[in-house]
C-alpha positions as CSV (number, residue, x, y, z in Angstrom):
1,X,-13.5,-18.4,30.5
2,X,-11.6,-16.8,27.9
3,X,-10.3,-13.7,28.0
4,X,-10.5,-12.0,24.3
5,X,-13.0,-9.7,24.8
6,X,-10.7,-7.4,26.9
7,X,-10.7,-4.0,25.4
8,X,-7.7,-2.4,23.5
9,X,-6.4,0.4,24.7
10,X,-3.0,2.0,23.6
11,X,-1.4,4.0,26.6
12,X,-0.9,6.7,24.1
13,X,-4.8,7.3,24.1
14,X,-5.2,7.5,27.9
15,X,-4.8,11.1,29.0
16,X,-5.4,12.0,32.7
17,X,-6.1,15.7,33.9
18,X,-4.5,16.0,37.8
19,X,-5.0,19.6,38.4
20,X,-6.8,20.1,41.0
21,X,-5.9,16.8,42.8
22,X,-3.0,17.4,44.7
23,X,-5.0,18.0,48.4
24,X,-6.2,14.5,47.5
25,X,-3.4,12.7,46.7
26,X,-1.2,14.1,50.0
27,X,-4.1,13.5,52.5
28,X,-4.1,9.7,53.9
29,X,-6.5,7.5,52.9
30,X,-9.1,6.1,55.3
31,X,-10.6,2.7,54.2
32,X,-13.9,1.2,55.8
33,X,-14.4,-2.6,55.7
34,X,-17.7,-3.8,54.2
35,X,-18.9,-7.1,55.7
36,X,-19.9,-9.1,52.4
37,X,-23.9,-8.9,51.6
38,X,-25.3,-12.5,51.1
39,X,-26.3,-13.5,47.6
40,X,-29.4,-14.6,47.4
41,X,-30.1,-18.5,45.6
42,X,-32.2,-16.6,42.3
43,X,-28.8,-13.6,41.9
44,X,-26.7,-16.1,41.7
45,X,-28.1,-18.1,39.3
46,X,-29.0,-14.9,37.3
47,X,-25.7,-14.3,37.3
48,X,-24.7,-18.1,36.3
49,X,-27.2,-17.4,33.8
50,X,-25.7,-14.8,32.4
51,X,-22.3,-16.1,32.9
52,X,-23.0,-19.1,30.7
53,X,-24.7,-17.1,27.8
54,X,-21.6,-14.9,27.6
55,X,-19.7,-17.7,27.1
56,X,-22.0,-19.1,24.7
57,X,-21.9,-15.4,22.9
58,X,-18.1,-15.4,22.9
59,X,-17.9,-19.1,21.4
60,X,-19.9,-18.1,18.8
61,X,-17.8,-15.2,18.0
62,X,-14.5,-17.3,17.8
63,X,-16.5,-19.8,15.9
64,X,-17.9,-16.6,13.3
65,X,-13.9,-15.6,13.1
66,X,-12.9,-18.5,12.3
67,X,-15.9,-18.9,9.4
68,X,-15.2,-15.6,8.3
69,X,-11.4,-16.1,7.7
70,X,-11.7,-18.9,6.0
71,X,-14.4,-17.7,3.6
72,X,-11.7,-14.9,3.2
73,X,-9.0,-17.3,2.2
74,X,-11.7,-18.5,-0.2
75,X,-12.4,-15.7,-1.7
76,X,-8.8,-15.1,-1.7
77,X,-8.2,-18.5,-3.5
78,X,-11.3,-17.9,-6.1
79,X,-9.8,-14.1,-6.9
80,X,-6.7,-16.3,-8.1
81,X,-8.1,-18.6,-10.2
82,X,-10.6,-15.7,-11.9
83,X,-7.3,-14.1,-13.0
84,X,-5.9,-17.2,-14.2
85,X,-9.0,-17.7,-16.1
86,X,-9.0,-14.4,-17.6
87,X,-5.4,-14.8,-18.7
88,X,-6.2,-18.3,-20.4
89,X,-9.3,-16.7,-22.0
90,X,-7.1,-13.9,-23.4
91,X,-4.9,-16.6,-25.0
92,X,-7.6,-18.6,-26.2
93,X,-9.0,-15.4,-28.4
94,X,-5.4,-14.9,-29.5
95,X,-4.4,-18.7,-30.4
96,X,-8.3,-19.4,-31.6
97,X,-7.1,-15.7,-34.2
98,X,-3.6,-18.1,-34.8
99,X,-5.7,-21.3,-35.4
100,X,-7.9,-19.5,-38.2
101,X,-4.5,-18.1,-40.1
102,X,-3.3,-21.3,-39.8
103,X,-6.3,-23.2,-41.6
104,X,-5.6,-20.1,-44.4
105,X,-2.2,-20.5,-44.6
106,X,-2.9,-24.8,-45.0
107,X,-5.3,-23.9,-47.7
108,X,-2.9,-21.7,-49.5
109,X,-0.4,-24.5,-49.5
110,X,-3.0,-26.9,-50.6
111,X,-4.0,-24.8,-53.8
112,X,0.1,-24.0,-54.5
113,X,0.6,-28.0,-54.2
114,X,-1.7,-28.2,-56.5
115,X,-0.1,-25.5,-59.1
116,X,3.7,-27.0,-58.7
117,X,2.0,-30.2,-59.2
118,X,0.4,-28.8,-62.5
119,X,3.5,-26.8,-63.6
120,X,5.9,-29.7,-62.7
121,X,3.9,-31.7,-65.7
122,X,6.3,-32.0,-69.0
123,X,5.8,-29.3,-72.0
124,X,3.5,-31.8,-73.8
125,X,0.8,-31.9,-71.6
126,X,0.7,-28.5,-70.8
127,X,0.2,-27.7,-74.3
128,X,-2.4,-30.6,-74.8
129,X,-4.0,-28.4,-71.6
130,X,-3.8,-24.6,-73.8
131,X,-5.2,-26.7,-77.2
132,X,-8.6,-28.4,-75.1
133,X,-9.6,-25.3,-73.5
């Protein structure tokens, strides 16, 4: 049978009053011996009984432990990875913000391509441009 359901008790806690005891302690002590009673068959197997289902009880503590600490490593493990995904959802807002000022910026170089290209042309044409509009 195991034995983990032994109490815990720091020696520190345990604090024992003796006055009053000393004629107690000095006098010898007398002892009687008790002849063992006889068990009847239905006590004992109460007690069997009773044995069993505390074993069955403390099994099924160990086993609840053991479910409980690893649902706490799981939650531990989950706790992780909904910070990581907060972090990644703060850079996402911040590249989705760099992604729209890039697409800007691409236009903008689009429409000055478009004006080099145009100012690049010789005199000629950009006159012939001025007189037909």
């Amino acid at each position: 049978m195991d034995s983990n359901l032994q109490p815990k008790v720091d020696a520190h806690q345990i604090s024992l009053d003796l006055d009053g005891l000393e004629d107690l302690l000095s006098t010898t002590v007398e002892h009687q011996v008790v002849e063992a009673q006889p068990v009847d068959e239905m006590e004992s197997e109460t007690i069997l009984r009773l044995l069993r289902e505390l074993t069955s009880v403390a099994e099924l503590v160990n086993e609840t432990r053991e479910r409980l600490a690893a649902a706490s490593e799981r939650m531990g493990s989950m706790a992780a990875m909904i910070k990581l995904q907060a972090e990644q959802l703060e850079l996402l807002s911040h590249y989705q913000g760099q992604a729209t000022r890039v697409s800007g910026l691409e236009h903008k170089i689009t429409l000055l391509k478009q004006e080099l290209i145009r100012q690049r042309r010789p005199w000629y044409k950009k006159l012939y441009d001025v007189l037909t509009k």
